[in-house]
N, C-alpha and C positions, 0 to 999 in steps of 0.2 A: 306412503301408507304402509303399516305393516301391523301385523298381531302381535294381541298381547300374552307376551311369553309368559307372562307370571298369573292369569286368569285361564289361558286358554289350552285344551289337549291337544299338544303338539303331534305332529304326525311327517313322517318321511315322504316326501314326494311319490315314493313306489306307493306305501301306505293310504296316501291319502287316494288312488284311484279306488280302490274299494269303497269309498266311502261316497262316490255320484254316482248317480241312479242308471247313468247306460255302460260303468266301467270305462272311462276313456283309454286309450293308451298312457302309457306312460310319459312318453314324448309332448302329447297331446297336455298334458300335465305342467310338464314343463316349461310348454312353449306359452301354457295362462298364467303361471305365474312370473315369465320373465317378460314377454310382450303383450299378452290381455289379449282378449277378442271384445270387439264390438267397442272398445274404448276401455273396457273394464278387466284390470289388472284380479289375479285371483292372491290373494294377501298372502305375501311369507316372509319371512326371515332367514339370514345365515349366520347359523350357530357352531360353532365350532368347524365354521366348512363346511356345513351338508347346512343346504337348504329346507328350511322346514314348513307346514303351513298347519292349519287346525282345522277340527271339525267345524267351528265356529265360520271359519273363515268361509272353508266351502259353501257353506248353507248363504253367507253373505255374496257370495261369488253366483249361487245361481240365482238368487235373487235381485241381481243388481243386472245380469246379461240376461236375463231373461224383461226383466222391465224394458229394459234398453230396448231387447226386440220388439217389443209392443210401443215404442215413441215412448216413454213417461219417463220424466226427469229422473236423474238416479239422485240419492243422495249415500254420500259416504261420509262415515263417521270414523273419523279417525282413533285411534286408542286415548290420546289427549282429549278428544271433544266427548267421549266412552266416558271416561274419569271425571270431566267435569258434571255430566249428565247425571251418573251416582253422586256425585258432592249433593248436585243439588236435591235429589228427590231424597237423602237424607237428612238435608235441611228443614225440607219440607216436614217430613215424617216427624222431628224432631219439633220443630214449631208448634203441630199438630199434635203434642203429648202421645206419640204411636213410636 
């Protein structure tokens, strides 16, 4: 599973702690997106060597360990299954003269 670099605002590991709601550490950062907590991995990529993740990704990251916490099934969408999901509601729209 990884983000999508060419849709998504990328952000530095340091960078993306600013952006969850209790400031994790950094470390803490680290440690979700190379091992996960709860089973769920927090989505990045390495780009030229430095590790990077998105806002996007975060927001999919507490919404999937937080489900988790509460028992309900997670679903993860991959950037491939992301692109087909747009193919089709464009098809749709398209079909539908919109």
């Amino acid at each position: 599973m990884s983000i999508d670099t060419q849709s998504e605002e990328l952000l530095s590991i340091k960078e993306a702690v600013g952006h969850f709601p209790t400031s994790p550490n950094v470390t803490t950062v680290w440690r979700w997106a190379l091992y996960g907590v709860r089973g769920v991995k927090l989505e990045s990529a390495l780009i030229g060597g430095q590790r990077r993740t998105s806002k996007e990704a975060i927001e999919r990251f507490i919404e999937a360990t937080t489900a988790r916490a509460a028992g309900e099934p997670v679903e993860i969408r991959t950037p491939r299954r992301r692109q087909r999901d747009i193919e089709r509601a464009a098809a749709e729209l398209e079909r539908d003269g919109i």
